[in-house]
C-alpha positions as CSV (number, residue, x, y, z in Angstrom):
1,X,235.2,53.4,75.3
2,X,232.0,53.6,74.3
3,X,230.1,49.8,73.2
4,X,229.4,48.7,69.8
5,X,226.1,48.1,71.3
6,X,225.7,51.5,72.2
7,X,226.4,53.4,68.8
8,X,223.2,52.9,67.0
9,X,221.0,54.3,70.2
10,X,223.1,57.1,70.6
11,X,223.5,57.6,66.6
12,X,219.3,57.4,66.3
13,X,219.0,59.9,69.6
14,X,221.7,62.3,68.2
15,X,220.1,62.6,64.8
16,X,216.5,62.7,65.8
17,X,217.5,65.7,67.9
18,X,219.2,67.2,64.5
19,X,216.0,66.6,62.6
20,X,214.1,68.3,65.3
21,X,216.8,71.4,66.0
22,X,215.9,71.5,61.2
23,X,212.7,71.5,61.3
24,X,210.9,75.0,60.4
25,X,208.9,76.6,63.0
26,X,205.9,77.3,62.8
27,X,204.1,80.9,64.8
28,X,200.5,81.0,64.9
29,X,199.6,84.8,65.0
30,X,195.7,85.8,64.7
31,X,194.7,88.6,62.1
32,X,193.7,90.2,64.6
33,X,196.9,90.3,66.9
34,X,198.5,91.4,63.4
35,X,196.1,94.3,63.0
36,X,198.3,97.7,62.8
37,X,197.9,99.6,66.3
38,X,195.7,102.8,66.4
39,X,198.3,105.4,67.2
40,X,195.2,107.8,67.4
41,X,192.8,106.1,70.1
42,X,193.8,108.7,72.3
43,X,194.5,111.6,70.3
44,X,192.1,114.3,68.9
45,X,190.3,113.1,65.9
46,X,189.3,109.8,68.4
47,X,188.1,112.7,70.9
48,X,186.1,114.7,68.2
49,X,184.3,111.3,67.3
50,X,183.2,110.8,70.5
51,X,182.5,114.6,71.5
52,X,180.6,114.4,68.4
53,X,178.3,111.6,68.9
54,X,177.7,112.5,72.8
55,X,176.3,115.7,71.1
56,X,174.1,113.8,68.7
57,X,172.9,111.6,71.4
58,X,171.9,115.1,73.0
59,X,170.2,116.5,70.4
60,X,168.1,113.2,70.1
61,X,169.5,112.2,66.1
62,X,168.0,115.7,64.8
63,X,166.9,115.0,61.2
64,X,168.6,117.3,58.5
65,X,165.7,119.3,56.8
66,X,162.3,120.7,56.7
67,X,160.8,118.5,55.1
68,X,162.1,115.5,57.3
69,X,161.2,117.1,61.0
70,X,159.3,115.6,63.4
71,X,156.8,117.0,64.6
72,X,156.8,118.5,67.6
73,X,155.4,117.5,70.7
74,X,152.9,119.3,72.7
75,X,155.6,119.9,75.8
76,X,157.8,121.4,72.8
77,X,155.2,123.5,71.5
78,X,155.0,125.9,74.9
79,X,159.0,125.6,75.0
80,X,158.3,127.2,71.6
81,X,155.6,130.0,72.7
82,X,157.8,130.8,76.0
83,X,161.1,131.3,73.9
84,X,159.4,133.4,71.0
85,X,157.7,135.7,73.9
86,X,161.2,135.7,76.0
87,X,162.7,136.8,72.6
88,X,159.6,139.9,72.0
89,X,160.0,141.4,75.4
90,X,163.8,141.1,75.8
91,X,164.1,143.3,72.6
92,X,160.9,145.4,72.4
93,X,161.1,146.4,76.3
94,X,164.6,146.6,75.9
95,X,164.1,149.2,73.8
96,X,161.4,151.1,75.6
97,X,164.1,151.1,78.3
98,X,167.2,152.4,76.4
99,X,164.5,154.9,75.1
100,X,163.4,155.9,78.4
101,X,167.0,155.6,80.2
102,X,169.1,157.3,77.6
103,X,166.6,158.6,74.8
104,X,168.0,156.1,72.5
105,X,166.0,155.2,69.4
106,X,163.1,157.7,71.4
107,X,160.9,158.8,68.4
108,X,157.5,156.8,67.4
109,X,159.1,155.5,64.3
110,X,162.1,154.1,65.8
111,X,160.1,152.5,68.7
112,X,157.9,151.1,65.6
113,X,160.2,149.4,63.7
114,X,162.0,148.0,66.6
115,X,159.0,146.1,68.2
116,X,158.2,145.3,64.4
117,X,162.0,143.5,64.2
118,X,160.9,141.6,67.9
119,X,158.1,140.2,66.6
120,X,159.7,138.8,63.2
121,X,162.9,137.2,64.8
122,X,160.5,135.8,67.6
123,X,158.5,134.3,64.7
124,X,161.3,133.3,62.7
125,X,163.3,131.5,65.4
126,X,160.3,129.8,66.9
127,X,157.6,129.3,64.4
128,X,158.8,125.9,63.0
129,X,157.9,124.5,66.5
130,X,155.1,126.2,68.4
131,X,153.5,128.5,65.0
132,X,154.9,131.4,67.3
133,X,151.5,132.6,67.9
134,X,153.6,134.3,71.1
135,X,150.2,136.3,71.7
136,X,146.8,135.0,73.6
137,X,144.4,136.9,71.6
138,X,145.9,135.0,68.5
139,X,145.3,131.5,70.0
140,X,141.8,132.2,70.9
141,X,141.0,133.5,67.5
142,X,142.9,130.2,66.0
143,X,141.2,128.0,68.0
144,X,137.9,129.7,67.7
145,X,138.5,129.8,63.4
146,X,141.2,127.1,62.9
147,X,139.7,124.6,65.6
148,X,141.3,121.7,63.3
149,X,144.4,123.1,63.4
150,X,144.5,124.5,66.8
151,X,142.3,123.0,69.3
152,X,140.7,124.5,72.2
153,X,142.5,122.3,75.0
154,X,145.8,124.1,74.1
155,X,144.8,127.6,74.9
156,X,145.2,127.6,78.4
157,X,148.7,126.3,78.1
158,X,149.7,128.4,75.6
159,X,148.1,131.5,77.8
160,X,150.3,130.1,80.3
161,X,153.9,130.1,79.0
162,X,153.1,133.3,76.7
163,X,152.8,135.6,80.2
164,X,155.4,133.5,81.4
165,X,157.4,134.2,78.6
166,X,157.3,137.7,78.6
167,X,157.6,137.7,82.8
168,X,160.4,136.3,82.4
169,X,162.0,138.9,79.3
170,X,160.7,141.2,81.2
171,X,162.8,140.1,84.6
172,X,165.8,140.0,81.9
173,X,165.5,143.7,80.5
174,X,165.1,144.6,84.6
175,X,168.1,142.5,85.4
176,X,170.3,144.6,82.1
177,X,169.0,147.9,82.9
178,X,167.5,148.4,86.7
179,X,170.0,150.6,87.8
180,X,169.6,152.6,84.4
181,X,165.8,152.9,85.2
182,X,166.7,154.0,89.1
183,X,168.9,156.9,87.7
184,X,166.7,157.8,85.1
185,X,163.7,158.2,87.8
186,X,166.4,160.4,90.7
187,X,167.0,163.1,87.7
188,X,163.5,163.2,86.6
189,X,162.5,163.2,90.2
190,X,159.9,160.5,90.4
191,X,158.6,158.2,93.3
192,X,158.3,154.8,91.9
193,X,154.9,153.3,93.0
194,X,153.2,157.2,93.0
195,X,151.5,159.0,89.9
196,X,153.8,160.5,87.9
197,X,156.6,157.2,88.1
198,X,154.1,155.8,85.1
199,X,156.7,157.6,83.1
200,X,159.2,155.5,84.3
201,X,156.9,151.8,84.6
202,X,155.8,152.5,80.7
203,X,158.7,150.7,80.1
204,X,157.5,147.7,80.9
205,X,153.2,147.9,81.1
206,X,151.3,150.3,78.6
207,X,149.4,153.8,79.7
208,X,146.7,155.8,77.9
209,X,148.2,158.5,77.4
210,X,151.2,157.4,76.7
211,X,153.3,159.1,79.2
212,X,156.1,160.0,76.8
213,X,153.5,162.7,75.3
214,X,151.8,163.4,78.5
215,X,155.1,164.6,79.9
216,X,156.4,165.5,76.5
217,X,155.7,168.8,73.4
218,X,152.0,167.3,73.2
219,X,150.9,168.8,76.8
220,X,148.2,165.7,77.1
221,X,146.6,165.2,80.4
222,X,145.2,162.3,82.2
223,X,141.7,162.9,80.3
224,X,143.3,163.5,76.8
225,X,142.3,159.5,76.3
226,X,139.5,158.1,77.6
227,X,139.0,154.3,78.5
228,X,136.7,153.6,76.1
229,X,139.2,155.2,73.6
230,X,141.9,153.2,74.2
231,X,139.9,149.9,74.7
232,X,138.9,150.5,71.1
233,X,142.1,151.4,70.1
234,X,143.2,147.9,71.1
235,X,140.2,146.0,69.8
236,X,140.7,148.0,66.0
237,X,144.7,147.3,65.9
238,X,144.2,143.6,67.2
239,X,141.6,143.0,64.4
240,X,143.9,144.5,61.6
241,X,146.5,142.2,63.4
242,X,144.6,139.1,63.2
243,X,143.4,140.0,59.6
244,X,146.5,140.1,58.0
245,X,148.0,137.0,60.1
246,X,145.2,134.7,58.2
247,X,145.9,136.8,54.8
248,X,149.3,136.5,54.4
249,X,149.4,132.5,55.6
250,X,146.2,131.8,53.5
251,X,147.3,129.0,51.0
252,X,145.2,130.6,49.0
253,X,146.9,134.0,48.3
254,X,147.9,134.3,45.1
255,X,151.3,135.9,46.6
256,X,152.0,132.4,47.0
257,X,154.5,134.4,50.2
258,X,157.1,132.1,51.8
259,X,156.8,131.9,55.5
260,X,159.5,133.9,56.0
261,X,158.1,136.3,54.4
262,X,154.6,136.4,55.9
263,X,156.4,136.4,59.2
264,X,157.9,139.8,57.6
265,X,154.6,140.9,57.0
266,X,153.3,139.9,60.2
267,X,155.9,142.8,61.4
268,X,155.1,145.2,59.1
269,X,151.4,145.6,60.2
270,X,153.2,145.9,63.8
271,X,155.4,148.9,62.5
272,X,152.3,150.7,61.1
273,X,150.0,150.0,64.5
274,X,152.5,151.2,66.8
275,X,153.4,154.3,64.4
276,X,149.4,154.9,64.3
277,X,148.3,154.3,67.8
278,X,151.5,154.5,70.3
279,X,151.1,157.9,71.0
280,X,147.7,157.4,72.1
281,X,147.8,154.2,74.3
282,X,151.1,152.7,73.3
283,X,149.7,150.2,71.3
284,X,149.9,146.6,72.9
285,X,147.8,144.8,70.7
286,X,149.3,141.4,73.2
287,X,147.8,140.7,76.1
288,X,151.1,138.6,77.6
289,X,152.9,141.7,75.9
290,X,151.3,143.7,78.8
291,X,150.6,141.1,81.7
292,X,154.0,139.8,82.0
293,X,155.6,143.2,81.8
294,X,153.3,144.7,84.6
295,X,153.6,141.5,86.9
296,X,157.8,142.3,87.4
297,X,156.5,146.2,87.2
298,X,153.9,145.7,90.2
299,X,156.9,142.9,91.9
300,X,159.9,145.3,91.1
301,X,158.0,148.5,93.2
302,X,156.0,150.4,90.9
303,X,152.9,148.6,92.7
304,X,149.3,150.5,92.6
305,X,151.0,152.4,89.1
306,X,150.9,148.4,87.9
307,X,147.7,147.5,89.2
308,X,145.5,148.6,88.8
309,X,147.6,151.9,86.7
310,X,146.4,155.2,87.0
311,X,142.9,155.3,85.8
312,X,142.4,151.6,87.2
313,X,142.7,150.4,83.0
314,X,145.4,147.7,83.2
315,X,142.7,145.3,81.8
316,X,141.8,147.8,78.7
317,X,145.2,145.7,77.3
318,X,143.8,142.4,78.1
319,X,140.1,142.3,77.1
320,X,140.8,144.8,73.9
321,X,143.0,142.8,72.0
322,X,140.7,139.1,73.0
323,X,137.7,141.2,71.5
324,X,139.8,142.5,68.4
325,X,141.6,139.2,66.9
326,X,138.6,136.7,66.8
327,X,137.0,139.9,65.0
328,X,139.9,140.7,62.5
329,X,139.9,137.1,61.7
330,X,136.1,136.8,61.1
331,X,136.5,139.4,58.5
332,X,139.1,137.4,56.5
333,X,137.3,134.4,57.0
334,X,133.6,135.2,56.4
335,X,134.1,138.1,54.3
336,X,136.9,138.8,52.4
337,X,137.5,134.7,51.6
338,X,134.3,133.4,52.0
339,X,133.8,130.6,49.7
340,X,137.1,131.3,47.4
């Protein structure tokens, strides 16, 4: 038997513990630990997010609009002047080659308006960054006209990555269509690297006469042009380059054009230079146009035909059009604008 003395311990015991075994209990949970779990963290929207900023973080936070670019760096610029002649050379040699190769697109007007089309999209899809001068004889007559624009410590760069540029469009048209050119030269018969395989290296470096009308209907000889022909040949079409470069970008013209549009024009006076003078020297009017061309021509086996060419007048397409652009340029500057 249990005590009397024992009743009121065991009664205080038994109903603390019922209290206890009542009272509510209480679960301390954090907001956080009661946050809804991400079923996506893993999945593809969570990967696009991510995929999309590594991107972002690639492209260095690009802004959104012309008016909010940076401006470009210096080391930019000559990525710039590299891609836009890459761009020239891989379409307007291209072209001399399909021409050449396969008589694609082979009359004057078609091999015209082609090189035109080269030089616009090289302007268009590089100007915004380098001013896609993508010719030496422009920079020189910029920096000798526009020295506050375009000063003189940046022509020897931009020399640089223009014949560069075109080397290396040059090595790319070789790569596409070497085997082309090889089959083209068995038929026909020529000896790459001996007179005669000019008919073949035209594709790349520039001949007076051109060779397509030496060979060609016209019946022209080796002494149908003469050096000092085609050296001012160069130095006229350069200077009606230049001329209407600094016309149609003159904030002054009442046009009031849209860059894109000068860059349009720009490849119009392209169309008519090579339509007017192409049969007589092929019209370079660049001198990386020709340089880097007839570098891979004189590396790629067409040697004494590159340098020094036939009549020894490889540098007729180098010192012509440095002559020709500060001239063209003069005459919009001193004479047709002068003071307006």
């Amino acid at each position: 038997m249990i005590g009397a003395d024992d009743q009121p311990a065991n009664s205080a015991q038994v109903g603390q513990g019922s209290m206890r075994m009542n009272e509510p209990v209480s679960i301390n949970i954090s907001e956080k630990q009661m946050a809804p779990v991400d079923d996506d963290s893993m999945g593809p929207s969570s990967f696009q997010k991510r995929y999309t900023s590594f991107i972002q973080a690639l492209r260095c936070d690009p802004t959104g609009s012309p008016d909010e670019m940076r401006t470009p760096t210096f080391t930019r610029e000559l990525i710039g002047e590299f891609m836009g002649c890459f761009v020239l050379i891989l379409y307007g040699c291209g072209m001399n080659g399909t021409a050449t190769a396969f008589g694609a697109s082979s009359g004057l007007f078609q091999v015209s308006v082609i090189w035109g089309f080269a030089v616009i999209m090289a302007i268009w899809t590089t100007g915004s960054v380098s001013g896609a001068h993508i010719n030496p004889a422009v920079s020189l007559a910029l920096a000798l006209l526009r020295p506050e624009d375009f000063p003189f410590w940046k022509v020897l760069p931009y020399w640089i990555v223009q014949i560069a540029g075109c080397f290396v469009g040059a090595g790319a048209v070789y790569t596409i269509l070497g085997s082309s050119i090889e089959a083209y030269e068995l038929t026909n018969g020529l000896d790459r690297g001996m007179l005669g395989s000019e008919s073949s290296a035209s594709i790349f470096s520039m001949y007076y006469p051109n060779p397509g009308f030496r060979t060609g209907t016209a019946n022209w000889d080796y002494s149908t042009v003469s050096t000092a022909g085609s050296l001012g040949c160069e130095i006229l079409g350069t200077a009606m380059l230049m001329f209407t470069v600094l016309s149609l970008n003159d904030p002054r013209n009442q046009l009031r054009l849209p860059p894109a549009a000068a860059a349009f024009g720009v490849g119009m006076i392209i169309i008519l230079n090579v339509a007017l003078f192409g049969a007589i020297n092929q019209a370079g009017y660049n001198p990386a146009r020709d340089l880097g061309p007839r570098i891979l021509a004189a590396c790629a086996g067409w040697g004494e035909m590159a340098f020094p060419g036939p009549k020894a007048g490889w540098w007729v397409y180098t010192i012509g059009p440095m002559i020709g652009a500060p001239i063209g340029g003069a005459m919009h500057d001193f004479v047709l604008m002068r003071g307006l």
